[in-house]
C-alpha positions in Angstrom: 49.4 124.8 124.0 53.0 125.5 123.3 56.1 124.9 125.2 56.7 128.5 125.8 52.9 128.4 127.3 53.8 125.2 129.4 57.1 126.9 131.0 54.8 130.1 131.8 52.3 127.9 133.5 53.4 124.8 135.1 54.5 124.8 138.5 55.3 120.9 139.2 57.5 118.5 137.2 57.4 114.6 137.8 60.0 113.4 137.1 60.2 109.6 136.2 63.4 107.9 136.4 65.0 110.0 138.7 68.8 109.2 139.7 70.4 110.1 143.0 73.4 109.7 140.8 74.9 113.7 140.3 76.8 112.6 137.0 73.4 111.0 135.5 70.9 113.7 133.1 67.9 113.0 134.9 69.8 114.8 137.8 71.3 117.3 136.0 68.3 118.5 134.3 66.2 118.3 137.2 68.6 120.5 139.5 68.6 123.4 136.3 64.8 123.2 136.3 64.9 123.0 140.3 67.1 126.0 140.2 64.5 127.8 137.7 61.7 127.9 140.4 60.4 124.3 138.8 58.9 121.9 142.3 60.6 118.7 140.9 58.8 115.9 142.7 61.3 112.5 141.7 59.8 109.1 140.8 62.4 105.8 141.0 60.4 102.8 142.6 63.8 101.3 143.3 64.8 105.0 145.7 61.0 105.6 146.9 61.5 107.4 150.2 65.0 108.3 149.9 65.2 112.1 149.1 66.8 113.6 146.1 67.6 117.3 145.5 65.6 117.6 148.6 62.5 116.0 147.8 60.8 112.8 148.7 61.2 110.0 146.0 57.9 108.2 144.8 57.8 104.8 143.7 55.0 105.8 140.9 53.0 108.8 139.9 49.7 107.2 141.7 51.8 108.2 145.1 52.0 111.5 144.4 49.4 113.8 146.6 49.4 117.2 145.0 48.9 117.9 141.3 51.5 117.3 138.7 51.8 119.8 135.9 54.5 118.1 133.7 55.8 114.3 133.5 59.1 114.5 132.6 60.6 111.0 131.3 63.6 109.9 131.8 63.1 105.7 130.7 63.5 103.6 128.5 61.2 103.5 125.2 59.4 100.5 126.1 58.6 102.0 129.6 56.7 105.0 127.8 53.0 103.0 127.9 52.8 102.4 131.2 53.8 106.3 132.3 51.7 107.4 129.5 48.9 105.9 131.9 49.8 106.6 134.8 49.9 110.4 133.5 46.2 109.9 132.3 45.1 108.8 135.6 46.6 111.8 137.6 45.7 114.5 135.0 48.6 115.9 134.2 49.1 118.1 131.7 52.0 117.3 130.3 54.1 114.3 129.3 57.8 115.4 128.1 59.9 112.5 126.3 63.8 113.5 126.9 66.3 112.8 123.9 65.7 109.4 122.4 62.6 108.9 124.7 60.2 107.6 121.7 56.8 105.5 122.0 54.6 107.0 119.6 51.4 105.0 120.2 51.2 106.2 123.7 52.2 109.7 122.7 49.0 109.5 120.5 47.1 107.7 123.6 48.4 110.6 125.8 47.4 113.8 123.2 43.5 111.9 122.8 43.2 111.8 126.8 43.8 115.7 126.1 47.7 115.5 127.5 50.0 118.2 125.5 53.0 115.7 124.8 56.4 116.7 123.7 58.2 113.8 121.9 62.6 113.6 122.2 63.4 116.3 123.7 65.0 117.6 126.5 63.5 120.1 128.3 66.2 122.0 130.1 67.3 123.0 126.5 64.4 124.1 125.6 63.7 126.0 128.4 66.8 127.9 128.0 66.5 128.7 124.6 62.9 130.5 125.7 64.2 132.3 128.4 
């Protein structure tokens, strides 16, 4: 798979680490891919049930009830094994690391449970320089 493939076919982004905060990039980001025709489904334990950008906030990806194409992460390094998971366990096709978002053990964990990861990047830049 490529990223140019992933933005073709994914429908849903999870996004973990989610702020309500307008100034934060988790925000940001989200609203552009939002605004692209992206269904951004926000996951913050600590805002779980509040609504962001219009959508319901889930304390973890195990909450979520429809399918989740991407995994967007906006966390700490340290938090990346425990997402890594909990992308495993929902089937998710993707796990996108934003800028400075590294853990390469679990990116290797993620790619043998067959998950296309992309490592420090941030996906609304990509996206625009593909479309």
């Amino acid at each position: 798979m490529t990223i140019a493939d992933l933005f073709k076919t994914a429908k849903t982004i999870a996004v973990v680490g989610m702020s309500p905060k307008r100034i934060r990039p988790s925000y940001g980001v989200s609203q552009y891919m939002q605004d692209q025709g992206y269904r951004i489904i926000p996951v913050n334990p600590g805002h779980a049930g509040s609504e962001i950008l219009g959508e319901t906030v889930y304390a973890r990806l195990e909450d979520i009830t429809e399918p989740v194409d991407i995994v967007d992460v906006f966390r700490q390094s340290d938090a990346v094994p425990e997402v890594v998971e909990s992308a495993i366990r929902i089937g998710a096709k993707c796990v996108w690391l934003q800028e400075g978002v590294i853990h390469e053990e679990a990116s290797q964990r993620a790619e043998a449970a067959g998950i296309f990861v992309v490592r420090d990047s941030c996906i609304l830049k990509e996206h625009r320089k593909l479309n």
